[in-house]
C-alpha positions in Angstrom: -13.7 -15.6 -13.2 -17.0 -17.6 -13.9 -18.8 -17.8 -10.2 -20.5 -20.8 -10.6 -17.6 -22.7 -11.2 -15.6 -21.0 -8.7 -18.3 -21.7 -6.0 -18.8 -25.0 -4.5 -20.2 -27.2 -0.9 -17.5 -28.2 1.6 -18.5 -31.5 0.5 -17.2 -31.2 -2.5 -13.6 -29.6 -1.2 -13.5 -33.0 0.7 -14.1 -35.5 -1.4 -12.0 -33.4 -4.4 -8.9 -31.8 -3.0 -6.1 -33.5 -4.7 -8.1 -32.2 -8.1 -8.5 -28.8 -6.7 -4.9 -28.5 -6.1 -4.2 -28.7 -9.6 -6.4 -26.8 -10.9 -6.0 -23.9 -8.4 -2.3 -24.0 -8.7 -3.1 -23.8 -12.6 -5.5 -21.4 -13.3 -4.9 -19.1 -10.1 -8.4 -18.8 -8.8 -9.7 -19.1 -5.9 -12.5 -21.0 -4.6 -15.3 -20.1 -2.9 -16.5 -22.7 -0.6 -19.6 -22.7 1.3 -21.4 -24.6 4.4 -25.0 -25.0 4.3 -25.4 -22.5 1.3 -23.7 -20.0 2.6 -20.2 -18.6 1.9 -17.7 -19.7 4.4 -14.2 -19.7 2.9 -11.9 -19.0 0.5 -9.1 -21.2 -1.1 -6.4 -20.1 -3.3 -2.9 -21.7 -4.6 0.3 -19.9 -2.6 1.4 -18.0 -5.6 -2.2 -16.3 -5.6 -1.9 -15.4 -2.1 1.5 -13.8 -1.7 0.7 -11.5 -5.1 -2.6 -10.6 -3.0 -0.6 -10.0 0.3 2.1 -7.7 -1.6 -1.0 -5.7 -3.6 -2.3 -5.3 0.0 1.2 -3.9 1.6 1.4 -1.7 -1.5 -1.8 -0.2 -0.9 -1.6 0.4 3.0 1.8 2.3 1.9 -0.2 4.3 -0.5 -3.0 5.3 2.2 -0.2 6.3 5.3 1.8 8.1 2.7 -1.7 9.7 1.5 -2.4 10.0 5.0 0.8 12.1 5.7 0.4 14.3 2.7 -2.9 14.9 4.6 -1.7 15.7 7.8 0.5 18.2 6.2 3.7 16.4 7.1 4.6 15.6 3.7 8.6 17.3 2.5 8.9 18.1 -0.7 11.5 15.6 -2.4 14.1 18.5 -3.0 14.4 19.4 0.6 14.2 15.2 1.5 17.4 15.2 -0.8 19.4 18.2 0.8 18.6 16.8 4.2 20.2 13.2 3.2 23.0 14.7 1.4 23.9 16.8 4.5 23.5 13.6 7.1 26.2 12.1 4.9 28.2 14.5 4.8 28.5 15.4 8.3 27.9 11.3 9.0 24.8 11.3 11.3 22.8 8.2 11.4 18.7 8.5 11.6 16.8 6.1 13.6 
């Protein structure tokens, strides 16, 4: 990502939004856009923005899973297995 080009005045965001569509949509990018020289927003194309928001549930799974194995209240995956395999066989349902 080069900064200066991803850095530009509100001004600028108004006067070229139908070009910054494309090229945001294009080169997936976002843009930084600032307000009296200082950082204010971000703008990215959709397709950006939904890989960020999965990357971002991924990684909260990661840190409560990490969380319960630090809690202790991790099973080990044997043991999970027998567990399931004996709900089905008896047919209890687990909330």
């Amino acid at each position: 990502m080069q900064l200066e080009k991803s850095i530009q005045p509100i001004s600028y965001l108004k006067s070229h939004a139908a070009t910054l569509v494309t090229e945001l949509t294009r080169d997936g990018e976002p843009l930084i856009v600032t307000q009296n020289g200082r950082a204010r927003l971000v703008v990215q194309d959709i397709a950006s923005f939904e890989r960020t928001q999965e990357t971002l549930a991924l990684l909260r799974l990661l840190a409560m899973g990490q969380k319960q194995l630090d809690e202790g209240k991790a099973v080990p995956v044997d043991a999970a297995f027998a567990g399931i395999r004996q709900r089905l066989r008896t047919g209890k349902q687990t909330a």
